[in-house]
ZAMARGU-4260 file (C-alpha; in steps of 0.2 Angstrom, whole numbers, plus 5000, padded with zeros to 4 digits):
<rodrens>
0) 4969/5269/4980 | 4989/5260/4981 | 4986/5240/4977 | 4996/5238/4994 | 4982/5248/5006
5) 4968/5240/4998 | 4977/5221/5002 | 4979/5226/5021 | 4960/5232/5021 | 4959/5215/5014
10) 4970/5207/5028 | 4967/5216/5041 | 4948/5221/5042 | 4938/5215/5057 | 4920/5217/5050
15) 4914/5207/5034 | 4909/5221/5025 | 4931/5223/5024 | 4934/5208/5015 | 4918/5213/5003
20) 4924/5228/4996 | 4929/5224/4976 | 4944/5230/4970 | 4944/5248/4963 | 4942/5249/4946
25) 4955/5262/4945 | 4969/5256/4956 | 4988/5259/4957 | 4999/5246/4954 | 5017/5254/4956
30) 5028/5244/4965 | 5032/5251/4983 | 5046/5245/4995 | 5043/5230/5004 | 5030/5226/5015
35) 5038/5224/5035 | 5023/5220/5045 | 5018/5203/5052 | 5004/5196/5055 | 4999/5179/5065
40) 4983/5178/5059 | 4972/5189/5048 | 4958/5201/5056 | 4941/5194/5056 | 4923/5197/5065
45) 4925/5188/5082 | 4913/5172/5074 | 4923/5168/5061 | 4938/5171/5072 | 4952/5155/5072
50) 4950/5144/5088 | 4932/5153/5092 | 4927/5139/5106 | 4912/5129/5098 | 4904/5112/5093
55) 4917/5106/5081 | 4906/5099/5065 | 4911/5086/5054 | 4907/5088/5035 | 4890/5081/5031
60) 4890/5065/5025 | 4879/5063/5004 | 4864/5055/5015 | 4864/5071/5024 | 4864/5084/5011
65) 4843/5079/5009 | 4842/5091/5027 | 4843/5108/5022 | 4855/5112/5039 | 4868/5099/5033
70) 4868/5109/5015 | 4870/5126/5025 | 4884/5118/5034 | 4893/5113/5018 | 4891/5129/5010
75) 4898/5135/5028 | 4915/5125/5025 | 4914/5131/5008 | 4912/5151/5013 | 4928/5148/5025
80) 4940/5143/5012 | 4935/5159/5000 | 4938/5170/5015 | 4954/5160/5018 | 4957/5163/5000
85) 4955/5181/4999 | 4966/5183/5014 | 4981/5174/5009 | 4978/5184/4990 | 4980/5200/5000
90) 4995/5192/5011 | 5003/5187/4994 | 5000/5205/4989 | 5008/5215/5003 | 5022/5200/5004
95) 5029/5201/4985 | 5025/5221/4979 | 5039/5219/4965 | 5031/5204/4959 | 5024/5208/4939
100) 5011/5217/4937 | 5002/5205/4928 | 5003/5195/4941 | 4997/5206/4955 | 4982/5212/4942
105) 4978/5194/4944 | 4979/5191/4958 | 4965/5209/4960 | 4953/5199/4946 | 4954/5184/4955
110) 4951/5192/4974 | 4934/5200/4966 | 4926/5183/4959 | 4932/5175/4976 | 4920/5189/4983
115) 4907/5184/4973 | 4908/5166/4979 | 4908/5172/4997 | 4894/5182/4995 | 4884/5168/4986
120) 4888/5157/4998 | 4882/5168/5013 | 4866/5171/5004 | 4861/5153/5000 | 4867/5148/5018
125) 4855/5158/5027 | 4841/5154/5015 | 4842/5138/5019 | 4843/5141/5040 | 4862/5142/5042
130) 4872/5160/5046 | 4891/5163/5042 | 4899/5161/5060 | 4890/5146/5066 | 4900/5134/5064
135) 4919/5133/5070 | 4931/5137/5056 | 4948/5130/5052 | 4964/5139/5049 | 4975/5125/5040
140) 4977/5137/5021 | 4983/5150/5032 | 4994/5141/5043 | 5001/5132/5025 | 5004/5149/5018
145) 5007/5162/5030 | 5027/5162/5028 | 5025/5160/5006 | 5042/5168/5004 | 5040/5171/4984
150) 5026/5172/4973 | 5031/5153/4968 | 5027/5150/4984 | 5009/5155/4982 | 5007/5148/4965
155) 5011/5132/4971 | 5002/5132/4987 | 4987/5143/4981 | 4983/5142/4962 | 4990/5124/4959
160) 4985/5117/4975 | 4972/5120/4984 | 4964/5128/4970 | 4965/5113/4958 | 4959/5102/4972
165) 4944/5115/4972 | 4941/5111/4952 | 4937/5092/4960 | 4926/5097/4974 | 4916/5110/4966
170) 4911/5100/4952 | 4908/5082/4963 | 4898/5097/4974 | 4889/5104/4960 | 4882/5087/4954
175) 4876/5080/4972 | 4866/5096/4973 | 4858/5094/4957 | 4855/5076/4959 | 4844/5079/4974
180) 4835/5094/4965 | 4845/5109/4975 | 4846/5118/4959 | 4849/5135/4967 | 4864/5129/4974
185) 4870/5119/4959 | 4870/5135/4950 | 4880/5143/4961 | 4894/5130/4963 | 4892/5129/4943
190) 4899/5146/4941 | 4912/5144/4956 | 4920/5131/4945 | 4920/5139/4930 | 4928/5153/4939
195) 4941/5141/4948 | 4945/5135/4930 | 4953/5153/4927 | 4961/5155/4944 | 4972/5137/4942
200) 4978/5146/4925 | 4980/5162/4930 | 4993/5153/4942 | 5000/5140/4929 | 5004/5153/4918
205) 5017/5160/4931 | 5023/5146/4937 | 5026/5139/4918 | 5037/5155/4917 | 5044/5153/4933
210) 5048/5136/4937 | 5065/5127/4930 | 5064/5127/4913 | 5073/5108/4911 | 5058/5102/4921
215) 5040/5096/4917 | 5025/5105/4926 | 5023/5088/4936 | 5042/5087/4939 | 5043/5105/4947
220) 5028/5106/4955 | 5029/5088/4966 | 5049/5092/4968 | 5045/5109/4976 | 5030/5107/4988
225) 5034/5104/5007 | 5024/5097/5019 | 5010/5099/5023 | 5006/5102/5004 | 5008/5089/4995
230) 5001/5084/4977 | 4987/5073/4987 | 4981/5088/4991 | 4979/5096/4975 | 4962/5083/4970
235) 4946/5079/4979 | 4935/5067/4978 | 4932/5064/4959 | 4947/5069/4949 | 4940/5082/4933
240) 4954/5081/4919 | 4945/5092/4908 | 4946/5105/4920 | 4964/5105/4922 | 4965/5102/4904
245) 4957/5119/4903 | 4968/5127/4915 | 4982/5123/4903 | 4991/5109/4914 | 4999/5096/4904
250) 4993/5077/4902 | 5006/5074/4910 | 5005/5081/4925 | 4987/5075/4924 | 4992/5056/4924
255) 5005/5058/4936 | 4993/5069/4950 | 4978/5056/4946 | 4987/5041/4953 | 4998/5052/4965
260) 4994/5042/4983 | 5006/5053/4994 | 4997/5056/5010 | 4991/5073/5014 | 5001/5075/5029
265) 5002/5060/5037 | 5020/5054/5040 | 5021/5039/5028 | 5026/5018/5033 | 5042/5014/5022
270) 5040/4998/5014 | 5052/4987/5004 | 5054/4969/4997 | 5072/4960/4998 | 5064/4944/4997
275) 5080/4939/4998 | 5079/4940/5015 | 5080/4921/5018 | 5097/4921/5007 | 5106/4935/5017
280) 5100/4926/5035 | 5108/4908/5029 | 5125/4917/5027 | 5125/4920/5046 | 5138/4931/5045
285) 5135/4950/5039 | 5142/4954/5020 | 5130/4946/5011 | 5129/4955/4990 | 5114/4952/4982
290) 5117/4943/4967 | 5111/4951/4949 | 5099/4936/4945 | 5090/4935/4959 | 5091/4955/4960
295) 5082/4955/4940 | 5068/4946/4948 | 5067/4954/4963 | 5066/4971/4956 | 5048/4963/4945
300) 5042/4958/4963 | 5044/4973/4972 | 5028/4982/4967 | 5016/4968/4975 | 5021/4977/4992
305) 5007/4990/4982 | 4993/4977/4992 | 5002/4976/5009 | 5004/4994/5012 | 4989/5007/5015
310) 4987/5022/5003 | 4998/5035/5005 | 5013/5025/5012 | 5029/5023/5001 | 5033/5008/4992
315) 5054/5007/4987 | 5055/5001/4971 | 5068/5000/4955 | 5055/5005/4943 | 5038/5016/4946
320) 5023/5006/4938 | 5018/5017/4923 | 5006/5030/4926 | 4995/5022/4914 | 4994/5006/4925
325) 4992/5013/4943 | 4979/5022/4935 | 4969/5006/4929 | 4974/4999/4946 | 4964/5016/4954
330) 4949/5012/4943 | 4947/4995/4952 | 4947/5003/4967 | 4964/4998/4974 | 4970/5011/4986
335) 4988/5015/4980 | 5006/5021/4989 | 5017/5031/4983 | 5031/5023/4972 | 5049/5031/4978
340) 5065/5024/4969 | 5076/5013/4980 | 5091/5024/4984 | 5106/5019/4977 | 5121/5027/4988
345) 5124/5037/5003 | 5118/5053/4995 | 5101/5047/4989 | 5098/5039/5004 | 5100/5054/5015
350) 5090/5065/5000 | 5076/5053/5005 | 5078/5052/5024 | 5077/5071/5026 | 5062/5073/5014
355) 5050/5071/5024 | 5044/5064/5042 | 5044/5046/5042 | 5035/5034/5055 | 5041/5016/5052
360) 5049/5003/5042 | 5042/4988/5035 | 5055/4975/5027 | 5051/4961/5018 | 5060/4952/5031
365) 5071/4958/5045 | 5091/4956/5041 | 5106/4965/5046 | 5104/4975/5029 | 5085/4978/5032
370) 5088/4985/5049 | 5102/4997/5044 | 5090/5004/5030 | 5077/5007/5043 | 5087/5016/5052
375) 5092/5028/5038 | 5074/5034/5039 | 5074/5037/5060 | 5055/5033/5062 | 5045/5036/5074
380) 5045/5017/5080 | 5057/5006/5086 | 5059/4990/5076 | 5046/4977/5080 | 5057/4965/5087
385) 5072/4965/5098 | 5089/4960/5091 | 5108/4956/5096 | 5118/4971/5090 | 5134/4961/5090
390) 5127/4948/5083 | 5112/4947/5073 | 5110/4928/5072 | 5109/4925/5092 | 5093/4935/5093
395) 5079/4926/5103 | 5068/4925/5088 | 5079/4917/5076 | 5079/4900/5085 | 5062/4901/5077
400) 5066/4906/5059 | 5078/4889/5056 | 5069/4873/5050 | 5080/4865/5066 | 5066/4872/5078
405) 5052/4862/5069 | 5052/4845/5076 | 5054/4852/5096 | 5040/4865/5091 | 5030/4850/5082
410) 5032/4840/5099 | 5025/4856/5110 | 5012/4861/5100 | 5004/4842/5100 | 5006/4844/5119
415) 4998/4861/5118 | 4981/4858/5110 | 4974/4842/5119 | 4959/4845/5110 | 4966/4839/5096
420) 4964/4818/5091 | 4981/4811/5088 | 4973/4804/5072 | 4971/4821/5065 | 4991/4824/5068
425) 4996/4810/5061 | 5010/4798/5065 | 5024/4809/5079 | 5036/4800/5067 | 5030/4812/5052
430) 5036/4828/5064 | 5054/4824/5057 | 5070/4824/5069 | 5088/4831/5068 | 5103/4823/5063
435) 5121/4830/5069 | 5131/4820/5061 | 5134/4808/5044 | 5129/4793/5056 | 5113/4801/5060
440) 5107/4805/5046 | 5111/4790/5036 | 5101/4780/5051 | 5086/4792/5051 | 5084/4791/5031
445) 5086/4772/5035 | 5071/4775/5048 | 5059/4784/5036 | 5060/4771/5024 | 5054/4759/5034
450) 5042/4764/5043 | 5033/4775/5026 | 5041/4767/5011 | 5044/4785/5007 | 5057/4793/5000
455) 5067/4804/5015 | 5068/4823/5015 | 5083/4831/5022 | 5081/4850/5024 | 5093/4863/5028
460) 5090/4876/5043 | 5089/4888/5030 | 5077/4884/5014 | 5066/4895/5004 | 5057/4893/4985
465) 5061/4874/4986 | 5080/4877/4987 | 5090/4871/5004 | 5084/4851/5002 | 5086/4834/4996
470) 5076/4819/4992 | 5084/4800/4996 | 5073/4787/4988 | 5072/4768/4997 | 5084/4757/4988
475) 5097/4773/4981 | 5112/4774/4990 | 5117/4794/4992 | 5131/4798/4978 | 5146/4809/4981
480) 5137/4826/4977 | 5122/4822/4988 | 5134/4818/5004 | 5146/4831/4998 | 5131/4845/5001
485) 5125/4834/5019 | 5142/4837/5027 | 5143/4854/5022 | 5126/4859/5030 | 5131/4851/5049
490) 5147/4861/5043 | 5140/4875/5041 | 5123/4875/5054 | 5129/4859/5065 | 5112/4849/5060
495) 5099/4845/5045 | 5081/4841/5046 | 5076/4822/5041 | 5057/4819/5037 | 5047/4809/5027
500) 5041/4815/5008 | 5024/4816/5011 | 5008/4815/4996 | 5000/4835/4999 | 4983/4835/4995
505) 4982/4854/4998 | 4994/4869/5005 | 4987/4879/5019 | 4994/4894/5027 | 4988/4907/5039
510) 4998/4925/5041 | 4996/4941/5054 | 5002/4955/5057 | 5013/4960/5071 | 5001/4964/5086
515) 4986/4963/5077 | 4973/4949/5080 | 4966/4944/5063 | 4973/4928/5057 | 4971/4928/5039
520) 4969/4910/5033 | 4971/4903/5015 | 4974/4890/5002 | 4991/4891/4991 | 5002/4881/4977
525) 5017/4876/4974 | 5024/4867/4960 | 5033/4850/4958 | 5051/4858/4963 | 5040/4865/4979
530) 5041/4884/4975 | 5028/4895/4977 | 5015/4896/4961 | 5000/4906/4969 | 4985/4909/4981
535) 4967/4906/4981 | 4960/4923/4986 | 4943/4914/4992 | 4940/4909/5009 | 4947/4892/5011
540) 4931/4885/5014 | 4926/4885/4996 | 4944/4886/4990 | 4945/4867/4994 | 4939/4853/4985
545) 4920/4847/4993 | 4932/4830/5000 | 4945/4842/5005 | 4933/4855/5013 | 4923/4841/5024
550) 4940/4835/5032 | 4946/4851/5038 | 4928/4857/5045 | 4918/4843/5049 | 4920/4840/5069
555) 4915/4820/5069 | 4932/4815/5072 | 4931/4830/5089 | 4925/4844/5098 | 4931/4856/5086
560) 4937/4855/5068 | 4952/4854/5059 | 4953/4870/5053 | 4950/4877/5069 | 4964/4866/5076
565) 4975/4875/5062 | 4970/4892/5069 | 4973/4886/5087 | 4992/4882/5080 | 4994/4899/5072
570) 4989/4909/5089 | 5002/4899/5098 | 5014/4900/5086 | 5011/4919/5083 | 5012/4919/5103
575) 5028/4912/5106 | 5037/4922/5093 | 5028/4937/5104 | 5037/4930/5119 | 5053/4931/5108
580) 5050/4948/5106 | 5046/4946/5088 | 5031/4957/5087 | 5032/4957/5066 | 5022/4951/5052
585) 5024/4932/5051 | 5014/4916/5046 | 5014/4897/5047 | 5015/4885/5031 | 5006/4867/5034
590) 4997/4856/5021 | 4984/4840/5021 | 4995/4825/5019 | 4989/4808/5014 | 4996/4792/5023
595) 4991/4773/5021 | 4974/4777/5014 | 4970/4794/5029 | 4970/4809/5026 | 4980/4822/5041
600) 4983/4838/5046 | 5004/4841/5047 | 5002/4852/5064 | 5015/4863/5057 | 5023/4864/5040
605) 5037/4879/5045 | 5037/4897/5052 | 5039/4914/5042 | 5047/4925/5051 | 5044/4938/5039
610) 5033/4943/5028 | 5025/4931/5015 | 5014/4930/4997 | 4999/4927/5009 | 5000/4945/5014
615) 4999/4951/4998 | 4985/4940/4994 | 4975/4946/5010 | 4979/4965/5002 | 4972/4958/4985
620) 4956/4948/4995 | 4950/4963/5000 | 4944/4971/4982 | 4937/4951/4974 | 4918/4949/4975
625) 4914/4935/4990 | 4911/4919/4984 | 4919/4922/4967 | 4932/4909/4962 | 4950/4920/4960
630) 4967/4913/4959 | 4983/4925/4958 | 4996/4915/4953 | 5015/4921/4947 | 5018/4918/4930
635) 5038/4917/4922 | 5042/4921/4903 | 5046/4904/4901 | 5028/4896/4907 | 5020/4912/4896
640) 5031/4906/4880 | 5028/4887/4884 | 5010/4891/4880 | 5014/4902/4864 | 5017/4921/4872
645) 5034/4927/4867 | 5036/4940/4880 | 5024/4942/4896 | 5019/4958/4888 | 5009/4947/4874
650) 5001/4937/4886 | 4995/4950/4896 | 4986/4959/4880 | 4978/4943/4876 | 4972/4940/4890
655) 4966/4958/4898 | 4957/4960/4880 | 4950/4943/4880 | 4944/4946/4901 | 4945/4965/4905
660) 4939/4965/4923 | 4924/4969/4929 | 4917/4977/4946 | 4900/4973/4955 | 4896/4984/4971
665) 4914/4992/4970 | 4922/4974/4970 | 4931/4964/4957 | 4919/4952/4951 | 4928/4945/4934
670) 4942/4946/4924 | 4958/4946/4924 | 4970/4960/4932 | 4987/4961/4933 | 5000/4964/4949
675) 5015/4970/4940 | 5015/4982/4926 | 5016/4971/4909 | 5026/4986/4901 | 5038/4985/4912
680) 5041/4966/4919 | 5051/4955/4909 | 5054/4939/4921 | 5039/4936/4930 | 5021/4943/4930
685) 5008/4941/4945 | 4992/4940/4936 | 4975/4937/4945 | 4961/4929/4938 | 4942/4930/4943
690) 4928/4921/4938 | 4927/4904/4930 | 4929/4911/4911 | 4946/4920/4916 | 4952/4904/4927
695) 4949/4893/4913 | 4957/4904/4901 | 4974/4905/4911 | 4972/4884/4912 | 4989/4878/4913
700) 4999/4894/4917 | 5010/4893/4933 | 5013/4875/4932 | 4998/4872/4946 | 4996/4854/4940
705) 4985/4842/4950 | 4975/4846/4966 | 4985/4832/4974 | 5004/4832/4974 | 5018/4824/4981
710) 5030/4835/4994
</rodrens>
């Protein structure tokens, strides 16, 4: 019997007795011309056909597997892959006859145990009350490999594919079977992983002597799949090294597949962190260059996107985390992204637009830059918020993004919630007003210091990390340089914010999510110079002081309480940028301020038009134990050698061997973890500490200081 004839009696059988006949042993193997034929789908008895019209079953759940019906039905979804598998072994048979012979022989050994399988799986099924055709069967390996057009194809698709992903689920399988004493069947899954062992290196040997010579395993095999197949689908539910080590793949390709979080088919969200979004809008005019230091620290920041975006999106970076580190990361339970290199040039920008399928964009912060860059990717979604195509600046939502807006907002919003005491506000005074002029300005310092004996506070339109402000103290007259920088900010933006320095007793934010409801509140830190040092990843309610926690929820002072108050702010603020046609991720800033002896709520600090820290720190709430103290602070070479680290890279081994983290009900519960990669960052480490052993051991880092402050 030709190799060819018994492939189509493979293929194209209609009984199930067709795709049961072993191999010959005897079989020639000579290469004939090339196979013309087509075939849509492959011939199968009418309950096993594709699209036979049924109850669509979902895969048991592990509670279920107790019912002997739900361990029939997995062996079911099990039974349809090995038929799936034999077909497209017979398809890759009459496809490529002038493949080697060793290969094809392969191929024949391989097609044999895969019977075997079938057959054990048909047996146990109906022992334990299921036949093979009652439940609907899927045709997503054919439909992935139908148009192979090399034996590449089917090594990659096949043998290092779905295979491999088989090593994970036969064994994960195999163990939940013996666990709950179905030993019949974890024999049988034993053996089809043993087997599946040979089949991934039957295929790695061919595709080691095909593939590019320059490149890794890992390198060839991720550059060369298409979607649908991609490495996420080459692992299951467990990932079993040993196995692939067995099947000869490399430890490289190992490390790198183990932490690959690609989706399976899914077309990904793009996201990407120019925090120096801020920067480029102050310019108000396009043409803005990112400058090389802020673009040093911004590329050690960019992997914190990692908490914002869901597993499988895409993260742009400068520099892909180590596969070393997003493992550990995995181990925790964080669900990671893929890491993509930020293009650099037209080329590598259109390599990655025409990748894949895309469906949207998620900046940092919307600027003219950020919005061209989404567009290279032509998702699915229209930007999130409407802007001026002429001019960026004149978009109805930027009115809102400039400190200018603050004291008219202020003014609205105390009109807005009249549950609100005026006692909780504080003084109107404290709300700040604008000055468009020298004159103004000088008489609204004037104003501050008499009526709080408080230094004044003027603020550009635009400021971010601290920057964009000066202080006048009572009794100083401005110098040269101080008026100098006034004049050119009503130069530049025609007015400058005047308000009174405040004492903080505590930072408060809330952030969302463009048109999701949750408000996600939380307690945060800035340092002397008013640039952001960290977040409490507690619920605010315990993340402030007892004094601090009575203010903002007690409700003796009115109906509700001032924490909810802040929430009521947020909505309205979130609502109005909606009206803007901002429909974006975004926040408000706001803090409790102490004034002759009382304690008030600001109403509003400032508006984020943009995404902000607390959106990484929601990301990173989500995997700490409830109720365990957890600060996750950013930490700069200088504060890490000020307390005796010469690089952040010492500090972070000192302090991860000293606290390694720990998990408790598949949560962080205590130590300390890392948000960057300490091989790689050189500038600035985010590093998250949880319990009270590993907040006391990182005492002092981050220049937190005092729990109250001044502004």
């Amino acid at each position: 019997m030709h190799i060819q004839d018994y492939a189509r009696q493979i293929l194209e059988g209609r009984e199930l007795s067709d795709k049961l006949l072993p191999p010959p042993r005897e079989i020639d193997c000579s290469e004939r011309a090339a196979w013309e034929g087509f075939i849509a789908e492959p011939g199968r008895p009418s309950s096993l056909a594709f699209g036979k019209k049924g109850t669509r079953r979902s895969f048991p759940t592990v509670k279920e597997l107790e019912q002997d019906e739900a361990r029939g039905i997995v062996l079911h979804f099990f039974a349809n892959h090995e038929l799936l598998a034999l077909e497209i072994m017979a398809l890759a048979l009459l496809k490529f006859p002038a493949a080697p012979q060793g290969f094809r022989r392969g191929l024949l050994e391989t097609m044999r145990e895969e019977q075997e399988h079938l057959l054990a799986y048909q047996t146990r099924m109906m022992e334990l009350g299921v036949a093979l055709g009652d439940v609907p069967v899927n045709r997503f390996f054919w439909d992935c490999l139908k148009e192979m057009r090399s034996p590449l194809d089917y090594v990659l698709g096949m043998s290092l594919t779905f295979e491999q992903a088989n090593l994970d689920f036969s064994r994960h399988y195999q163990e939940l079977f013996a666990k709950i004493g179905d030993s019949v069947t974890a024999n049988i899954l034993e053996k089809v992983y043993e087997d599946e062992i040979g089949h991934v290196k039957h295929g790695v040997v061919w595709f080691d002597r095909w593939k590019d010579p320059a490149a890794s395993q890992w390198q060839a095999y991720a550059s060369q799949l298409t979607l649908p197949l991609s490495p996420a689908r080459a692992k299951g539910v467990v990932f079993d090294r040993t196995a692939r080590r067995r099947a000869n793949l490399s430890e490289e390709f190992c490390d790198q597949l183990e932490v690959f979080a690609g989706t399976k088919g899914r077309p990904p969200a793009v996201f990407y962190y120019n925090a120096d979004c801020e920067i480029e809008l102050s310019r108000e005019a396009p043409g803005y260059t990112l400058q090389t230091g802020t673009k040093k620290v911004m590329a050690e920041l960019m992997n914190c996107l990692m908490f914002a975006a869901k597993g499988g999106d895409v993260v742009l970076t400068t520099r892909i985390p180590s596969a070393s580190y997003l493992s550990s990361m995995r181990k925790l339970g964080f669900e990671l992204p893929e890491f993509q290199e930020l293009p650099a040039g037209a080329d590598a920008w259109s390599k990655l637009r025409e990748s894949r399928r895309w469906d949207s964009f998620h900046p940092w912060g919307w600027t003219p830059r950020s919005l061209e860059m989404g567009r290279n990717f032509s998702p699915l979604h229209a930007p999130p918020l409407d802007v001026d195509e002429h001019n960026f600046w004149k978009s109805p939502w930027m009115q809102l993004f400039r400190k200018s807006a603050l004291p008219e907002l202020r003014r609205r919003l105390r009109e807005d919630i009249a549950t609100a005491p005026t006692e909780l506000w504080g003084p109107v005074e404290a709300d700040g007003n604008l000055a468009s002029d020298l004159t103004d300005v000088l008489v609204g310092i004037s104003d501050i210091h008499a009526t709080f004996g408080t230094p004044a506070v003027i603020k550009s339109p635009y400021g971010f990390a601290g920057s964009g402000m000066l202080r006048a103290y009572p009794g100083q007259n401005l110098n040269e340089a101080q008026i100098g920088w006034i004049e050119r900010q009503l130069e530049l933006y025609g007015a400058v914010l005047i308000e009174p320095w405040l004492r903080r007793v505590a930072d408060l934010s809330v952030v969302w999510s463009g048109d999701s409801p949750l408000l996600s509140s939380f307690v945060f830190f800035t340092n002397a110079k008013g640039q952001y040092k960290g977040h409490s990843l507690q619920q605010v309610s315990l993340a402030l002081e007892p004094e601090q926690r009575a203010f903002m929820f007690g409700t003796k002072d009115g109906p509700i309480s001032a924490y909810e108050q802040l929430l009521a702010v947020a909505g309205l603020v979130k609502d109005k940028l909606a009206a803007l046609s901002y429909r974006y991720a975004a926040g408000i800033d706001t803090m409790i301020y102490e004034w002759q002896g009382k304690w008030h709520l600001r109403i509003l600090g400032e508006v984020n038009c943009r995404m902000t820290m607390g959106h990484v720190a929601r990301g990173l709430r989500k995997r700490i134990s409830p109720g365990v103290p957890s600060l996750w602070q950013s930490i700069t070479v200088l504060e890490a050698q000020g307390k005796g680290w010469p690089t952040l890279r010492d500090m972070a081994h000192e302090l991860s061997s000293g606290h390694p983290p720990l998990l408790k009900h598949g949560t962080i519960d205590s130590g300390i973890v890392f948000t960057g990669d300490p091989a790689q960052n050189s500038y600035v480490l985010g590093v998250l500490a949880v319990g009270e052993a590993a907040l006391k051991a990182c005492s002092g880092l981050g220049e937190l200081g005092a729990t109250t402050r001044p502004c």
